[in-house]
TIMI-604738 format. One record per atom (N, C-alpha, C): residue number from 0; residue in one letter; atom name; x, y, z. Coordinates in steps of 0.02 Angstrom, whole numbers. Layout:
<sites>
NUM_A_CA_X_Y_Z .
...
</sites>
This chain:
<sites>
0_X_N_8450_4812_4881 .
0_X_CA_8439_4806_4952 .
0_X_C_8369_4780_4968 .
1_X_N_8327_4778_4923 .
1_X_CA_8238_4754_4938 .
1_X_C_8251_4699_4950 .
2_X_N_8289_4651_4881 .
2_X_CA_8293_4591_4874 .
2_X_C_8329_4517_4916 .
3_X_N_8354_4595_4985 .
3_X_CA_8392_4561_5041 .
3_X_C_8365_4474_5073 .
4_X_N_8391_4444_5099 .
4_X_CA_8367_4375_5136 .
4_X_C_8336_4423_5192 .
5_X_N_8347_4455_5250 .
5_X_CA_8347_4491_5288 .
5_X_C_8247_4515_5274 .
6_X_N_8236_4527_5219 .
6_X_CA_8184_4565_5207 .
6_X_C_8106_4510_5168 .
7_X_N_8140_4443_5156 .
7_X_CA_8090_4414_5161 .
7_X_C_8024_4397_5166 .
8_X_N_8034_4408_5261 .
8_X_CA_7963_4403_5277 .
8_X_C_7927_4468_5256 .
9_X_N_7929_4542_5244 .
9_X_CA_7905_4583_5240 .
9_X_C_7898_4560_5163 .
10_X_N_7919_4555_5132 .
10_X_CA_7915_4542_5058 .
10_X_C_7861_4495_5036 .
11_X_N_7851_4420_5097 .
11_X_CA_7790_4391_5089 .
11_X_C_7722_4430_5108 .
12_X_N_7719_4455_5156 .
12_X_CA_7679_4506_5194 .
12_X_C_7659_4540_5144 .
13_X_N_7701_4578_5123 .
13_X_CA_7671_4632_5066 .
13_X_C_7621_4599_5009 .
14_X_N_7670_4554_4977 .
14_X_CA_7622_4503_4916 .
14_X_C_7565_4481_4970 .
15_X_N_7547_4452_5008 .
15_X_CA_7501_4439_5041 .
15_X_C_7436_4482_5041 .
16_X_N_7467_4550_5076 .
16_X_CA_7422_4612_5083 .
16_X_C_7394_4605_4995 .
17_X_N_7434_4601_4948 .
17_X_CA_7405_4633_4877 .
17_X_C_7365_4596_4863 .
18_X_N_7374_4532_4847 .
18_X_CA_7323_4486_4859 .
18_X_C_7273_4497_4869 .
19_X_N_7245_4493_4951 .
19_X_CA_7201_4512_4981 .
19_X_C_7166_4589_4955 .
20_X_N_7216_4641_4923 .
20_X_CA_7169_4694_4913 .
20_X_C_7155_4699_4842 .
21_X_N_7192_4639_4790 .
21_X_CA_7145_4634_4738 .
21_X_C_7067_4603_4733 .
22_X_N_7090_4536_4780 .
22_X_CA_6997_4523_4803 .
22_X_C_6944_4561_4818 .
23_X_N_7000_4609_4875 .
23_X_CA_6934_4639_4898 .
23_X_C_6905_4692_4849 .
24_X_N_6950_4709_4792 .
24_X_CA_6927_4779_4734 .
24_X_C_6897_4739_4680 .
25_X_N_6905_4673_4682 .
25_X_CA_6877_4637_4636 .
25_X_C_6786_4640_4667 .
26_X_N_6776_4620_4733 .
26_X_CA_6719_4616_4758 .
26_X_C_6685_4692_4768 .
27_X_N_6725_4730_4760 .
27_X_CA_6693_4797_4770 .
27_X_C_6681_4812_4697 .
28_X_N_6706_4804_4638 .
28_X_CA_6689_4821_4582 .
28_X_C_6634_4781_4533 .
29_X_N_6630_4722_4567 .
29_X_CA_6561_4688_4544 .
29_X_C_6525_4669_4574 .
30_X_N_6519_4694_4637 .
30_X_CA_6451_4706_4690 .
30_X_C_6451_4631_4716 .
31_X_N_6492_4587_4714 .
31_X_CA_6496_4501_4742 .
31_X_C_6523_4504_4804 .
32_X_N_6513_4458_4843 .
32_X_CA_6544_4428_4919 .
32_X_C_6591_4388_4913 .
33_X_N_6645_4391_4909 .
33_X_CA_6716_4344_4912 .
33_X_C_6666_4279_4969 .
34_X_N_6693_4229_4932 .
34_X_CA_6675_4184_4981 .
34_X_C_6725_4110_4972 .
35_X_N_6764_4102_5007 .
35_X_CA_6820_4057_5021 .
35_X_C_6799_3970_5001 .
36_X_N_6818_3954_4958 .
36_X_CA_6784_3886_4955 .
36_X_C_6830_3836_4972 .
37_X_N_6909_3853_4954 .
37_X_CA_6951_3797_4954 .
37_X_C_6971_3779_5037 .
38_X_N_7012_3728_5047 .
38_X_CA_7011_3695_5109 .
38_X_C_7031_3722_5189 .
39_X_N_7018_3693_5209 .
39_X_CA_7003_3735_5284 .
39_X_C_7029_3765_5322 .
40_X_N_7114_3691_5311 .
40_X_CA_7182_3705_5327 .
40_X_C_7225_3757_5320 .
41_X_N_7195_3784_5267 .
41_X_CA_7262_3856_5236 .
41_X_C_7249_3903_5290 .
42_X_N_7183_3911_5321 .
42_X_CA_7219_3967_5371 .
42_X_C_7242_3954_5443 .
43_X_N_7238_3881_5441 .
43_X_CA_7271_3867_5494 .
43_X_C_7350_3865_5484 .
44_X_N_7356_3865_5421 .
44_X_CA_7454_3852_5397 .
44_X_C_7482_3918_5392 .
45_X_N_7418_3973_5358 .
45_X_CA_7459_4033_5360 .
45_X_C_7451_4068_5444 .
46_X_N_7426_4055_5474 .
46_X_CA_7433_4088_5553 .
46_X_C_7502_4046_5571 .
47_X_N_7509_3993_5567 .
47_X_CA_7563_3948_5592 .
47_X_C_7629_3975_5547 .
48_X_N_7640_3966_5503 .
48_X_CA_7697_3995_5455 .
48_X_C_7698_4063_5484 .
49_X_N_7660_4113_5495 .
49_X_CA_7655_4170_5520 .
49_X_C_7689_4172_5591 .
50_X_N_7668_4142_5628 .
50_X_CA_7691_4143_5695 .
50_X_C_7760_4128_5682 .
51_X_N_7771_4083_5645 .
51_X_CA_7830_4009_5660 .
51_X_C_7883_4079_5597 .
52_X_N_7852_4118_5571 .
52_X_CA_7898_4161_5527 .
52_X_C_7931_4232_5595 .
53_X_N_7882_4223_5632 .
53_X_CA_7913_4281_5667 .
53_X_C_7948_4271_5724 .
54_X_N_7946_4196_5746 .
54_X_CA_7976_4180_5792 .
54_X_C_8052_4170_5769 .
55_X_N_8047_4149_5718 .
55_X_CA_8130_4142_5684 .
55_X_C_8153_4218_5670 .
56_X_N_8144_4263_5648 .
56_X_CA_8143_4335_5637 .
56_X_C_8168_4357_5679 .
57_X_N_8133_4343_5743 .
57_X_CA_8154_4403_5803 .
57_X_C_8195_4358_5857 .
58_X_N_8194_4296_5859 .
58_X_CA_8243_4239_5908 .
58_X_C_8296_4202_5893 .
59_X_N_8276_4168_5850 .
59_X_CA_8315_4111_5816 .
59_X_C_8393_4130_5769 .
60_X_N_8372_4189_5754 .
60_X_CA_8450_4205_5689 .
60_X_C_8486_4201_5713 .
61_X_N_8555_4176_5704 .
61_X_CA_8601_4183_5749 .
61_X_C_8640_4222_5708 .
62_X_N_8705_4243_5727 .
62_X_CA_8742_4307_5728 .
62_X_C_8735_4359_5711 .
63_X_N_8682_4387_5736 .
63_X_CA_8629_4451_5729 .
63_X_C_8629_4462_5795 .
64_X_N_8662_4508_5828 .
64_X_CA_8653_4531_5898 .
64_X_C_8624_4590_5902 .
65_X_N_8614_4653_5837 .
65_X_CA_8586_4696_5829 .
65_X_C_8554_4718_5751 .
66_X_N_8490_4736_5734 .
66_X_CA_8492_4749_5668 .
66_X_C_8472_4825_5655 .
67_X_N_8469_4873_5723 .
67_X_CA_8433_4937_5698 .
67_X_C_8481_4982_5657 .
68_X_N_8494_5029_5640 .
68_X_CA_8531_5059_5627 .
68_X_C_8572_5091_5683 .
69_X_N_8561_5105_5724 .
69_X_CA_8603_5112_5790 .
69_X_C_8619_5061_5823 .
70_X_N_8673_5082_5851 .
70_X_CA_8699_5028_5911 .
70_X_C_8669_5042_5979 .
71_X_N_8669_4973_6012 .
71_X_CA_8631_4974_6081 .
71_X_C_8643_5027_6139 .
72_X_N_8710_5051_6145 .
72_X_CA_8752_5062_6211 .
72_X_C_8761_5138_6173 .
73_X_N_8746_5151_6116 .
73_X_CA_8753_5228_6111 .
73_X_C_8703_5266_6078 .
74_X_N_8697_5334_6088 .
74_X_CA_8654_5360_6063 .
74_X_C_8669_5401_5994 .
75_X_N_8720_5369_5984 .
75_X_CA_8734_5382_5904 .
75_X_C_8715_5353_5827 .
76_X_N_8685_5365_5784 .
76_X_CA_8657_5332_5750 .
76_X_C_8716_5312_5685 .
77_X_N_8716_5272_5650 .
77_X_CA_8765_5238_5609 .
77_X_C_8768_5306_5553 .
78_X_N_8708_5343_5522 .
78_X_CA_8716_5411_5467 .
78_X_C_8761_5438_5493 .
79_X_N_8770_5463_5550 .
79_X_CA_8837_5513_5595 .
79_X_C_8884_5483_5581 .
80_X_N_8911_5434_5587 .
80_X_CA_8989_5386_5568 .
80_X_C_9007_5398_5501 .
81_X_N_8966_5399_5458 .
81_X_CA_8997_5374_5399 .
81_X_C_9039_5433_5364 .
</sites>
């Protein structure tokens, strides 16, 4: 169930976050300043992929009319049904 299409974007997100918090334990463990050298563009692509990831997420899917575990119109949750 991790490996869902559905779960994706959280899945990039996450690798993202680790990323970022190996740098930063890398810079905390040898007393250095991370300092970004490569090109300028990447964080203009990852804010854009970012945006452009959540706009498809929450608008764009089609035949997804609901994804919570409950349904809209009741206050019953899907664990009670089964």
């Amino acid at each position: 169930m991790v490996f869902n299409r559905e779960n994706a974007i959280g899945l990039v997100l996450l690798l993202l976050c680790g990323v970022v918090a190996l740098v930063l334990l890398y810079s905390i463990a040898t007393g250095t300043r991370f300092r970004f050298d490569g090109p300028s563009w990447v964080g203009s692509a990852l804010v854009i992929l970012f945006i452009g990831g959540t706009i498809y997420g929450f608008l764009i899917r089609p035949g997804r009319s609901w994804s919570w575990p409950w349904r809209k119109g009741t206050d019953q949750d899907q664990q009670d049904r089964l």
